[in-house]
N, CA, C and O atoms as a Tripos MOL2 file, in Angstrom:
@<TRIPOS>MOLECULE
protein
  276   275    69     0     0
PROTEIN
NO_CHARGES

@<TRIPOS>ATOM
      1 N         106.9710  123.8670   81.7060 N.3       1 UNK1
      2 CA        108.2940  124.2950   81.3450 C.3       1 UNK1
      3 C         108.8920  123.2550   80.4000 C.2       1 UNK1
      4 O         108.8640  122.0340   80.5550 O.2       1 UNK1
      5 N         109.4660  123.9780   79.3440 N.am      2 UNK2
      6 CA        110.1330  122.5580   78.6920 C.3       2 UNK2
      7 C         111.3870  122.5450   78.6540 C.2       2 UNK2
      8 O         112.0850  123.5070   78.3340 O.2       2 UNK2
      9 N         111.8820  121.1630   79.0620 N.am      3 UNK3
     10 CA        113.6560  120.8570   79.6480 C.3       3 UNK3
     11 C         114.0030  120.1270   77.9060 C.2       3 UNK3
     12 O         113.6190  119.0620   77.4210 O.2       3 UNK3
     13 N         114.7800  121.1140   77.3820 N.am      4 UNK4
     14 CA        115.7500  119.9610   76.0750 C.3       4 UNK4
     15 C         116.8890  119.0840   76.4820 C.2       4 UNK4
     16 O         117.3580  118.0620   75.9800 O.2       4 UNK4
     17 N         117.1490  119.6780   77.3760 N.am      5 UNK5
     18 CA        118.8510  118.9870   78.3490 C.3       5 UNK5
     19 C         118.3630  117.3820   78.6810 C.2       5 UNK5
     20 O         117.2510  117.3970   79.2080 O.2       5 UNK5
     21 N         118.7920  116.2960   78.5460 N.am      6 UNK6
     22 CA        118.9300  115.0780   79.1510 C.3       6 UNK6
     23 C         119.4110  115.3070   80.8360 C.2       6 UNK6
     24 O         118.8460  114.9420   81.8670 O.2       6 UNK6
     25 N         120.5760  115.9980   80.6450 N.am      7 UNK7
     26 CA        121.7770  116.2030   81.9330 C.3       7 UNK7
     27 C         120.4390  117.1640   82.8270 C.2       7 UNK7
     28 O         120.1550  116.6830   83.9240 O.2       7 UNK7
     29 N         119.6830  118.3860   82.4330 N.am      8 UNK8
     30 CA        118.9890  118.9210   82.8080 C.3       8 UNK8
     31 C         117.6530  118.0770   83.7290 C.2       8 UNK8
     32 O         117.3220  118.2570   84.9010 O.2       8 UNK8
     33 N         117.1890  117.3130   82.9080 N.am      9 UNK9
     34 CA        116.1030  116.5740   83.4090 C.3       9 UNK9
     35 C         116.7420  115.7950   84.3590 C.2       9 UNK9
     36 O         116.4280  116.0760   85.5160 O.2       9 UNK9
     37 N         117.6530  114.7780   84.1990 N.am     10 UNK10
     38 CA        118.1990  114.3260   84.8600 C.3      10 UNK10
     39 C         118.2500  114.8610   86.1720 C.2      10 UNK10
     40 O         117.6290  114.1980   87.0030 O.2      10 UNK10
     41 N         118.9870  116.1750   86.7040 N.am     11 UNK11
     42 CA        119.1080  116.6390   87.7770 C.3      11 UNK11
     43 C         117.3830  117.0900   88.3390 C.2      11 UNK11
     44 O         117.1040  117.4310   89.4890 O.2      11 UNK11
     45 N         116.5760  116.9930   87.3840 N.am     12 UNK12
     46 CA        115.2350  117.3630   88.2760 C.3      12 UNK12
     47 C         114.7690  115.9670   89.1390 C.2      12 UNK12
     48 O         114.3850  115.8420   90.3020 O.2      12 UNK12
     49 N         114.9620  115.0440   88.1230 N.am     13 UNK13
     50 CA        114.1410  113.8710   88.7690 C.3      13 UNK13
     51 C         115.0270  113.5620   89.5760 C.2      13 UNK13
     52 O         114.4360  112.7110   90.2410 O.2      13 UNK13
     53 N         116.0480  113.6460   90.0060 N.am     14 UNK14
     54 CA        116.7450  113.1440   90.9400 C.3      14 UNK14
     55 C         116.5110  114.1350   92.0320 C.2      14 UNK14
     56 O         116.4010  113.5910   93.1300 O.2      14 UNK14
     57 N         116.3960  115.5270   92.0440 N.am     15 UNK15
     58 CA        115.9720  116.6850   93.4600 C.3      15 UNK15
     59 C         114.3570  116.2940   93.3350 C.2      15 UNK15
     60 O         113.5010  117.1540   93.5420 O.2      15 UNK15
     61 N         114.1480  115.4590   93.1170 N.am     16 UNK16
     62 CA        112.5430  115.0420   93.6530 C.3      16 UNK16
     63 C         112.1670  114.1700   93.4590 C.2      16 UNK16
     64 O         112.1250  113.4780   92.4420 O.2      16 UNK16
     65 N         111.5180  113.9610   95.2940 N.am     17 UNK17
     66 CA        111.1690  112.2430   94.6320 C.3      17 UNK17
     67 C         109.5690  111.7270   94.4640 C.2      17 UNK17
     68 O         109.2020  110.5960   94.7820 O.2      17 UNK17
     69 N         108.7630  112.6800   93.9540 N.am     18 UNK18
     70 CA        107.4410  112.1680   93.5000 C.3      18 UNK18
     71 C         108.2330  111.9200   92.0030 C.2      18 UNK18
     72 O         107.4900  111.3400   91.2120 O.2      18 UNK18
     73 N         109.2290  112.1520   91.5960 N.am     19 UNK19
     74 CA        109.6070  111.5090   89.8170 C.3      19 UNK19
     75 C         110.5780  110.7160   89.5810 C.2      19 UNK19
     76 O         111.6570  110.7100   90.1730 O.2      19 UNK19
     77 N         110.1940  109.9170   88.5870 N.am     20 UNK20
     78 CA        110.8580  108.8800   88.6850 C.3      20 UNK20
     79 C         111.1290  108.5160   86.7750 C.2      20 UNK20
     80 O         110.3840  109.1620   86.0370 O.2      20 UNK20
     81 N         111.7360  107.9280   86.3570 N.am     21 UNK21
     82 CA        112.2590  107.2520   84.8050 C.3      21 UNK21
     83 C         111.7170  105.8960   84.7310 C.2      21 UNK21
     84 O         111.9680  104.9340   85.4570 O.2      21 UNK21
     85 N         110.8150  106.0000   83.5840 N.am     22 UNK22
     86 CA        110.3380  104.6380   82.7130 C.3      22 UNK22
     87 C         110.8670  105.0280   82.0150 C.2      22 UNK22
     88 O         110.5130  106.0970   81.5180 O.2      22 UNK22
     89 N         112.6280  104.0200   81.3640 N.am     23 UNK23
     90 CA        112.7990  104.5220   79.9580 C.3      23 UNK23
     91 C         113.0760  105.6580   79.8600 C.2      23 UNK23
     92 O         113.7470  106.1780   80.7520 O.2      23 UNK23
     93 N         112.5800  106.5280   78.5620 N.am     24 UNK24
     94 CA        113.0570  107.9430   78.6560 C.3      24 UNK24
     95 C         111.3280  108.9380   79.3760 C.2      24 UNK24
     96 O         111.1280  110.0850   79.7750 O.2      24 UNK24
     97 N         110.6420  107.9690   79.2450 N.am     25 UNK25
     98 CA        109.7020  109.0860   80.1040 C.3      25 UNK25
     99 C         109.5640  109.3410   81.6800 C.2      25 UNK25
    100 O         109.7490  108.4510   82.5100 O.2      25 UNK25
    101 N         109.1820  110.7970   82.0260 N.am     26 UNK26
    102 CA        109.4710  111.0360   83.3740 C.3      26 UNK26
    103 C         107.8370  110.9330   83.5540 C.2      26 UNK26
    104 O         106.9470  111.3830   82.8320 O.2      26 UNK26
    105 N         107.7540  110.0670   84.9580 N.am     27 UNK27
    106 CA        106.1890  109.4950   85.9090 C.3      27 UNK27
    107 C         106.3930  110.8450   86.9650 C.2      27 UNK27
    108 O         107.4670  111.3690   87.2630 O.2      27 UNK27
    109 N         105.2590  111.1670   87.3490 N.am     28 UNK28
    110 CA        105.1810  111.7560   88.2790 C.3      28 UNK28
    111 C         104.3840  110.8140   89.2480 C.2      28 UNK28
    112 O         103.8850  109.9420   88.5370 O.2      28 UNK28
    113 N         104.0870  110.6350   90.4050 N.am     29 UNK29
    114 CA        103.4890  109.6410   91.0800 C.3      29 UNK29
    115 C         103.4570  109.5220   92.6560 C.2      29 UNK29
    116 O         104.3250  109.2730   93.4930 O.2      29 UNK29
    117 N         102.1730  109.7870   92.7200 N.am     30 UNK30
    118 CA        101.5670  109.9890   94.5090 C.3      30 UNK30
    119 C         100.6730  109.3320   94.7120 C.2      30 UNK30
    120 O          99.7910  109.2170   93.8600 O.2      30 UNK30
    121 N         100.6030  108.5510   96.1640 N.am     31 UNK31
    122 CA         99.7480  107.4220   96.8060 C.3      31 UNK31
    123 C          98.4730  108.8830   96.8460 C.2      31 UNK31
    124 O          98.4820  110.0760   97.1480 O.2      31 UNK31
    125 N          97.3990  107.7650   96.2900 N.am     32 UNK32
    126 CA         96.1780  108.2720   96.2250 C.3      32 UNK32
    127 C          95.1790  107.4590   96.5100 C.2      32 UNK32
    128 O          95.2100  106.6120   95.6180 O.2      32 UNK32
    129 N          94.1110  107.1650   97.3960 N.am     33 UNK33
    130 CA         93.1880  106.2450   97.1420 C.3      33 UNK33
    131 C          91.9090  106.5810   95.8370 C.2      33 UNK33
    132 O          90.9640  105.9220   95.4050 O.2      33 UNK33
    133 N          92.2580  107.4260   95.6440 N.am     34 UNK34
    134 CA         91.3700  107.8210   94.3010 C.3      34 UNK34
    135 C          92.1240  107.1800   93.3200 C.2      34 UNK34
    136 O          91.4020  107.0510   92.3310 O.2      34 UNK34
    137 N          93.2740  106.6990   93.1160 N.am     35 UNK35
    138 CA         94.1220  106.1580   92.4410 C.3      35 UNK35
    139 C          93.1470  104.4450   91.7400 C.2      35 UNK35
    140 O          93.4020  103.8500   90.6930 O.2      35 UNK35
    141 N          92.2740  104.1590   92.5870 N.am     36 UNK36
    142 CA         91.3400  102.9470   91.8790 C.3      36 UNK36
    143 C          90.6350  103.2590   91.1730 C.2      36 UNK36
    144 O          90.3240  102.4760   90.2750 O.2      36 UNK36
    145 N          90.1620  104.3020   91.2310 N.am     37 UNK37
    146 CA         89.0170  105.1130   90.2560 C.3      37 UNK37
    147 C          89.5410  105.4970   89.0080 C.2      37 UNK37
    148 O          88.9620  105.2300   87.9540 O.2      37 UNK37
    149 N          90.7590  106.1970   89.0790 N.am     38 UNK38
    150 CA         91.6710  107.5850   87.9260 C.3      38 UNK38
    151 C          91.7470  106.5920   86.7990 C.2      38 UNK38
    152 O          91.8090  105.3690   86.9260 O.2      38 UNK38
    153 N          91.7320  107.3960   85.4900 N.am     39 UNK39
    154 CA         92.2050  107.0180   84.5270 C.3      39 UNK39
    155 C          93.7630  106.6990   84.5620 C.2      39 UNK39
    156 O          94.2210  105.7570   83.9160 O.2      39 UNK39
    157 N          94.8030  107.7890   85.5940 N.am     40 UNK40
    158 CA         95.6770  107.7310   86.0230 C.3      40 UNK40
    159 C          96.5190  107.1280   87.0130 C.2      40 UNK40
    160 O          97.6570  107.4400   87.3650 O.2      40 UNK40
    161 N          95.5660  105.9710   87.5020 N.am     41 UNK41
    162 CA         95.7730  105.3160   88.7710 C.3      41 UNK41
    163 C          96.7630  104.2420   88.3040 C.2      41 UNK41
    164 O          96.9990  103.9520   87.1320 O.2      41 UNK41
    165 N          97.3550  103.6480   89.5000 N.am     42 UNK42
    166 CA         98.2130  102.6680   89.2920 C.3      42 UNK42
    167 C          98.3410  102.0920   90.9060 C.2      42 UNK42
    168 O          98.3060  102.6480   92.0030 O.2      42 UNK42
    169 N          98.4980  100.7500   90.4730 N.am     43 UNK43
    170 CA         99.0650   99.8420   92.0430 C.3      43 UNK43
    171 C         100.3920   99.9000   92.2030 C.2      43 UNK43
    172 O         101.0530   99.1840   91.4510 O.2      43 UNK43
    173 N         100.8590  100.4490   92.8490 N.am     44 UNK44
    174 CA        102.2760  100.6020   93.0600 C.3      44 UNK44
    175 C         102.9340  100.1200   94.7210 C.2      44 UNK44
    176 O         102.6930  100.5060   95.8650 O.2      44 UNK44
    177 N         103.7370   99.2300   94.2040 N.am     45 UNK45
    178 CA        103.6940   97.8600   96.0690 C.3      45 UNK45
    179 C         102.1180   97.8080   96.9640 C.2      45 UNK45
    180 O         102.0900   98.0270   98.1750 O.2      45 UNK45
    181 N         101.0270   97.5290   96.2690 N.am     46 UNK46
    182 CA        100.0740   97.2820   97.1280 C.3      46 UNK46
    183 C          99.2310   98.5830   97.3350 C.2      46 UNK46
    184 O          98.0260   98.5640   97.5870 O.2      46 UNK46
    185 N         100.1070   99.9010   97.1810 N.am     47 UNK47
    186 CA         99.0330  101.2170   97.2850 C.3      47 UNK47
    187 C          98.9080  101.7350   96.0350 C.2      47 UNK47
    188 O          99.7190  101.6360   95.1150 O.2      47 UNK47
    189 N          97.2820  102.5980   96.0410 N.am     48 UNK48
    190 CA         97.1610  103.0650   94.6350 C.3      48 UNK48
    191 C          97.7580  104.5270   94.6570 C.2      48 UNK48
    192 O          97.9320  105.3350   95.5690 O.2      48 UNK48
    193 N          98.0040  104.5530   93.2980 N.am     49 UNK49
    194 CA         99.2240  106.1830   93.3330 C.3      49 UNK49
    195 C          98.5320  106.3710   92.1460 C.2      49 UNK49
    196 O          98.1050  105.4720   91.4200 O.2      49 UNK49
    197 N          98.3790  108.2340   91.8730 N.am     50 UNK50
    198 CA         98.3030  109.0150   90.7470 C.3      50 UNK50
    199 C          99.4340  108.9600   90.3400 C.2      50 UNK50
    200 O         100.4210  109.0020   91.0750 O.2      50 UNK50
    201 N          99.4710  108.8180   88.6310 N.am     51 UNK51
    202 CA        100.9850  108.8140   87.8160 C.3      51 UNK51
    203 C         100.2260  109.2860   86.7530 C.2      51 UNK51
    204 O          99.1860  108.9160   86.2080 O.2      51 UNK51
    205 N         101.2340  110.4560   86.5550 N.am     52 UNK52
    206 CA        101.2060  111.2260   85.6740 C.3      52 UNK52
    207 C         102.7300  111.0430   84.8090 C.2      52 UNK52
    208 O         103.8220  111.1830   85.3590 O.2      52 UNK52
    209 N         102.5640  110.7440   83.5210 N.am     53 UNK53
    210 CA        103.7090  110.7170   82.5990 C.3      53 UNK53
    211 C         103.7470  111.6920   81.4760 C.2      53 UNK53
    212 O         102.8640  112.2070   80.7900 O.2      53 UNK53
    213 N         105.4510  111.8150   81.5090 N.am     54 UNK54
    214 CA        105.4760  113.3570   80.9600 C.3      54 UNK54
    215 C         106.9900  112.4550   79.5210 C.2      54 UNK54
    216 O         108.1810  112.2560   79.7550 O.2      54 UNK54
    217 N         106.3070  112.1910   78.3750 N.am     55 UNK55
    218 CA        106.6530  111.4170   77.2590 C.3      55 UNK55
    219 C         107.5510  112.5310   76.3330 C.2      55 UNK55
    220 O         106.8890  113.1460   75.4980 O.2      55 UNK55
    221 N         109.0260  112.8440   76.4150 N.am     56 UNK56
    222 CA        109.4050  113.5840   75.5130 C.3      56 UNK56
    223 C         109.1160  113.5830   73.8670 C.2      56 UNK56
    224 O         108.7830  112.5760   73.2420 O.2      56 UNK56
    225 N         109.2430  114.4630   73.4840 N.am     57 UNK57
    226 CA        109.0750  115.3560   71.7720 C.3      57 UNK57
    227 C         110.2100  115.3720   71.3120 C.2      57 UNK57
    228 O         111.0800  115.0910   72.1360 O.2      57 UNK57
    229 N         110.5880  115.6220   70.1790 N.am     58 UNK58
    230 CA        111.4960  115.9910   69.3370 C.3      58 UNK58
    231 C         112.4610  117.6630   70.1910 C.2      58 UNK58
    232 O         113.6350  118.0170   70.0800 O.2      58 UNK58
    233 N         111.1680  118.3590   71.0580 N.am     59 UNK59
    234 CA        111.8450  119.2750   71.8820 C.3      59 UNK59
    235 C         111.9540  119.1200   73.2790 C.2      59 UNK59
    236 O         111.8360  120.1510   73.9420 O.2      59 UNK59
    237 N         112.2380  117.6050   74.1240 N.am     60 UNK60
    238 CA        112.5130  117.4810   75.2950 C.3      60 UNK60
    239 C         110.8910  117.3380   75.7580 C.2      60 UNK60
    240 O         109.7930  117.0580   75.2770 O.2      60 UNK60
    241 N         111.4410  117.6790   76.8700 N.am     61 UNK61
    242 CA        110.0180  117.6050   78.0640 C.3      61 UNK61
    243 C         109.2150  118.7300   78.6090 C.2      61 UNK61
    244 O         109.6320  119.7770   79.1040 O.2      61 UNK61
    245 N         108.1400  118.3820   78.4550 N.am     62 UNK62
    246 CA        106.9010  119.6010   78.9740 C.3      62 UNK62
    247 C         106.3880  119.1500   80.1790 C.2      62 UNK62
    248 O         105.4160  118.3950   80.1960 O.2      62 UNK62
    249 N         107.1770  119.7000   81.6300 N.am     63 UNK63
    250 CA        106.6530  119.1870   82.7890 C.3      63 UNK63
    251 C         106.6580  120.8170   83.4690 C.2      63 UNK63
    252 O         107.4420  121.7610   83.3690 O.2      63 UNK63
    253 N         105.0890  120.5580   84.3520 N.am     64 UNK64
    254 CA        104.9500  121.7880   84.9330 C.3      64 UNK64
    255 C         106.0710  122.0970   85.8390 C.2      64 UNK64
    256 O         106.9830  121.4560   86.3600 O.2      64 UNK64
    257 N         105.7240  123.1310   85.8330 N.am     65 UNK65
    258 CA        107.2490  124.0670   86.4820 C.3      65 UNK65
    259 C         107.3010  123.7830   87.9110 C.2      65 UNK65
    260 O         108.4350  123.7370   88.3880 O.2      65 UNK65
    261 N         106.0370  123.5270   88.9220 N.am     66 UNK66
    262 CA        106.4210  122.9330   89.9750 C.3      66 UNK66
    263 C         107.3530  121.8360   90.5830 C.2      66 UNK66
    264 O         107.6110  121.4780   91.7320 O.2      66 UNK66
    265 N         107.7740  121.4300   89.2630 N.am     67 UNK67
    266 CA        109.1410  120.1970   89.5250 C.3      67 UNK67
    267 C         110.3740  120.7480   89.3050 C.2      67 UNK67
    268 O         111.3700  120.0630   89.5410 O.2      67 UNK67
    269 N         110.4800  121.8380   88.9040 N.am     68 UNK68
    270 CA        111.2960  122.6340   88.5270 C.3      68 UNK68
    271 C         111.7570  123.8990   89.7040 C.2      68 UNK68
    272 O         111.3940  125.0750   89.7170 O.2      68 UNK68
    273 N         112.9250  122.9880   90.9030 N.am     69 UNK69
    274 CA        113.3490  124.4960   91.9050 C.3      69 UNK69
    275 C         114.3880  125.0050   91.2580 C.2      69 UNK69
    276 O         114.9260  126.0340   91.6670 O.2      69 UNK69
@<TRIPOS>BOND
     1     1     2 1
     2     2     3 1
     3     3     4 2
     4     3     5 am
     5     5     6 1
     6     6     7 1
     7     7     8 2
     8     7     9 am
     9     9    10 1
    10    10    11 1
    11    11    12 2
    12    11    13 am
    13    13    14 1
    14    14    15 1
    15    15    16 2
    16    15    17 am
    17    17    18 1
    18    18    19 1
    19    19    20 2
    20    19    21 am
    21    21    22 1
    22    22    23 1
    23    23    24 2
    24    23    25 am
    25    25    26 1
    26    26    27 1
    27    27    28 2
    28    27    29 am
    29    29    30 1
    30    30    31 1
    31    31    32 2
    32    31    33 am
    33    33    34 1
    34    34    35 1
    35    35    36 2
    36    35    37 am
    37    37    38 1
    38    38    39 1
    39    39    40 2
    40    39    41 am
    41    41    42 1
    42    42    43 1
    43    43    44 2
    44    43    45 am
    45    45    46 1
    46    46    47 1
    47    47    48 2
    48    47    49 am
    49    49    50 1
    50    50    51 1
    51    51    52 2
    52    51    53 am
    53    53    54 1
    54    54    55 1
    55    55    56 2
    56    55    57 am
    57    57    58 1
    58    58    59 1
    59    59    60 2
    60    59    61 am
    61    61    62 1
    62    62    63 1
    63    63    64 2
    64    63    65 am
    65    65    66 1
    66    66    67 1
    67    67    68 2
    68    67    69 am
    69    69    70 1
    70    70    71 1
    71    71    72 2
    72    71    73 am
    73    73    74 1
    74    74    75 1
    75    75    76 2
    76    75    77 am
    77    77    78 1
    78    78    79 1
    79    79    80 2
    80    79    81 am
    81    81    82 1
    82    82    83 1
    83    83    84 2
    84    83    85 am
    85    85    86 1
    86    86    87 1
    87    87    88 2
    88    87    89 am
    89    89    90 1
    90    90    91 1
    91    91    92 2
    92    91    93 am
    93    93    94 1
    94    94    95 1
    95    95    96 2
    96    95    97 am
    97    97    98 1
    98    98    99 1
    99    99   100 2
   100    99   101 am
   101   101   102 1
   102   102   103 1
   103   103   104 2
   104   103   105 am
   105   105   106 1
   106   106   107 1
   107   107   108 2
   108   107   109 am
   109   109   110 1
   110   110   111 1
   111   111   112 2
   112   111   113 am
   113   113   114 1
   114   114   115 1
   115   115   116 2
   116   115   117 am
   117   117   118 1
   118   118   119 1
   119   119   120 2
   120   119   121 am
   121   121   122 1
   122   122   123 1
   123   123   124 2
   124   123   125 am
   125   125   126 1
   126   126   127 1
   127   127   128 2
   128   127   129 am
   129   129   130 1
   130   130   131 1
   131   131   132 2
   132   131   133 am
   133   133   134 1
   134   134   135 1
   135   135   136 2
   136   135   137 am
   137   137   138 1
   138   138   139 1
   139   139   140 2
   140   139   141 am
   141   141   142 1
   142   142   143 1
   143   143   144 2
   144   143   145 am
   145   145   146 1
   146   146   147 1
   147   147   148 2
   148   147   149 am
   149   149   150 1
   150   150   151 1
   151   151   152 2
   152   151   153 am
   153   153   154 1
   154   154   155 1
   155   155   156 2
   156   155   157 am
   157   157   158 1
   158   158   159 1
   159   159   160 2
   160   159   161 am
   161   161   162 1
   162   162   163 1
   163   163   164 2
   164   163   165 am
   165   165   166 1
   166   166   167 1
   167   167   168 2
   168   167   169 am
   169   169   170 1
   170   170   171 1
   171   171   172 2
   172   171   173 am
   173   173   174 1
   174   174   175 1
   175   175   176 2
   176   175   177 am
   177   177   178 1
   178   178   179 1
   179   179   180 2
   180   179   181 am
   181   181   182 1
   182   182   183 1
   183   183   184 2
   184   183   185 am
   185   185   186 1
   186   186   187 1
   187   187   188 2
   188   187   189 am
   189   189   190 1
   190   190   191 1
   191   191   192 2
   192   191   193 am
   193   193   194 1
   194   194   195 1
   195   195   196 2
   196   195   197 am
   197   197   198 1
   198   198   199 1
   199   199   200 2
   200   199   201 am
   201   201   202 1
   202   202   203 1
   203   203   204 2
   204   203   205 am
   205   205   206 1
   206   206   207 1
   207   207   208 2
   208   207   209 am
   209   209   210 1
   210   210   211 1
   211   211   212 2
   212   211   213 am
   213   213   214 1
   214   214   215 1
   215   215   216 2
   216   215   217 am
   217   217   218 1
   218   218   219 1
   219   219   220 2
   220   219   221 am
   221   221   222 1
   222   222   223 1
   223   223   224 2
   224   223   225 am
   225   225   226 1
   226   226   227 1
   227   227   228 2
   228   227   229 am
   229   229   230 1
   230   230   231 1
   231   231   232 2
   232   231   233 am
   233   233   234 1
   234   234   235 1
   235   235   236 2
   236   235   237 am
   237   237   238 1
   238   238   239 1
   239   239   240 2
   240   239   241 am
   241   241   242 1
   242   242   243 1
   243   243   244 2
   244   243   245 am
   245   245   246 1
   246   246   247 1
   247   247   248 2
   248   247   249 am
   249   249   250 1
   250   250   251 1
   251   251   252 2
   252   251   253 am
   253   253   254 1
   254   254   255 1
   255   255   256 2
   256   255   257 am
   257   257   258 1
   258   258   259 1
   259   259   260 2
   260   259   261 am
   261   261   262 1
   262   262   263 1
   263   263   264 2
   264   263   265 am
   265   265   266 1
   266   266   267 1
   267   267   268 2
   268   267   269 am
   269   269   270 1
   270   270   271 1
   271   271   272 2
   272   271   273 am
   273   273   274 1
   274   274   275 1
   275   275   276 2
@<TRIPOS>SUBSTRUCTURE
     1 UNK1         2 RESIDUE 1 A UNK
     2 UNK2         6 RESIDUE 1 A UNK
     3 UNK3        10 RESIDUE 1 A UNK
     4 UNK4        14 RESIDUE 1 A UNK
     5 UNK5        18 RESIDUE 1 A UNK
     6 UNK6        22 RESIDUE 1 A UNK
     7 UNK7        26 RESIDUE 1 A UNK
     8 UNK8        30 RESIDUE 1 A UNK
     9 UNK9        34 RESIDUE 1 A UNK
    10 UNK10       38 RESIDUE 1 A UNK
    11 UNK11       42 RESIDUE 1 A UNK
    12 UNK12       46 RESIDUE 1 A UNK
    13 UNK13       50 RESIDUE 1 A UNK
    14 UNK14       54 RESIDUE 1 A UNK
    15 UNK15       58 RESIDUE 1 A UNK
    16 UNK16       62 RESIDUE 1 A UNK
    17 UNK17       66 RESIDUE 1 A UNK
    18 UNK18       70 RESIDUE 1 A UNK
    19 UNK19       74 RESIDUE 1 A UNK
    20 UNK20       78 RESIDUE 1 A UNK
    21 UNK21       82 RESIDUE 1 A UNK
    22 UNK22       86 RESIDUE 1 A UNK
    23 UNK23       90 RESIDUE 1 A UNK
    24 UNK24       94 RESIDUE 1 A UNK
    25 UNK25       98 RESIDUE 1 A UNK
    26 UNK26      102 RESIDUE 1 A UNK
    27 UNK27      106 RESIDUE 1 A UNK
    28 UNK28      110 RESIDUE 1 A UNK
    29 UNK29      114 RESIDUE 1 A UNK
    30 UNK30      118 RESIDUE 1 A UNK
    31 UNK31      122 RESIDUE 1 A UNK
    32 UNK32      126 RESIDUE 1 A UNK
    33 UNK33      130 RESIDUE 1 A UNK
    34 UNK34      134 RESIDUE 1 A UNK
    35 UNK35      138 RESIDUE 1 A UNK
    36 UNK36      142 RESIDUE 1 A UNK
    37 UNK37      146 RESIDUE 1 A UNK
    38 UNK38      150 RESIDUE 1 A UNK
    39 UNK39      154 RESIDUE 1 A UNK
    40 UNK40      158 RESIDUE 1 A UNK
    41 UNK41      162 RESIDUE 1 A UNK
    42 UNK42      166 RESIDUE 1 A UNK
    43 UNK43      170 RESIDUE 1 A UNK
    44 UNK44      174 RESIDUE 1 A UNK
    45 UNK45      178 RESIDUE 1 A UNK
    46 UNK46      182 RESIDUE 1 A UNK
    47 UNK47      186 RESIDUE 1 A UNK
    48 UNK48      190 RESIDUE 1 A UNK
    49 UNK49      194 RESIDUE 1 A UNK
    50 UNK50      198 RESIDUE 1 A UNK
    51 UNK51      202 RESIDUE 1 A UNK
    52 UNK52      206 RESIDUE 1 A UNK
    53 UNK53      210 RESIDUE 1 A UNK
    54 UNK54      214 RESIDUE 1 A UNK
    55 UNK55      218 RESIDUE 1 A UNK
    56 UNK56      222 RESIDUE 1 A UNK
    57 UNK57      226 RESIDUE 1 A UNK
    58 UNK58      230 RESIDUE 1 A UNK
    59 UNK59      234 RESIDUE 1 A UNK
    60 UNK60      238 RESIDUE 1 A UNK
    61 UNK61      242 RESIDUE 1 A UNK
    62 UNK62      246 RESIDUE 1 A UNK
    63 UNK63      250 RESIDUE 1 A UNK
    64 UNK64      254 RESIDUE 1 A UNK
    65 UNK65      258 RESIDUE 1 A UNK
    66 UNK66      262 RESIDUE 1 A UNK
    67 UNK67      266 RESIDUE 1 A UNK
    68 UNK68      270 RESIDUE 1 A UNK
    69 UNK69      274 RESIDUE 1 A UNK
């Protein structure tokens, strides 16, 4: 789905909390132990988490619609 709204995105990442703000990009991010392996992995306080980052365009953000109630 793609969000152009700032105010819009805003209210998603805040009704959920696998997302979170680096800056202007939105992380998606879940403790995974596959998270050592992933291209997508990350140490996050000591556990590894899948993070997925969703880097706006000139037209907002392209984040699947499952973040989207």
């Amino acid at each position: 789905m793609q969000i152009t709204s700032l105010q819009q995105m805003e209210q998603i990442v805040k009704s959920n909390r696998a997302l979170l703000w680096d800056g202007w990009t939105v992380v998606s991010s879940y403790p995974s132990d596959n998270g050592s392996t992933s291209k997508d992995g990350a140490l996050v306080k000591g556990k590894w988490h899948i993070q997925r980052r969703f880097v706006p365009d000139e037209n907002g953000w392209n984040i699947p619609n499952k973040f989207v109630r």
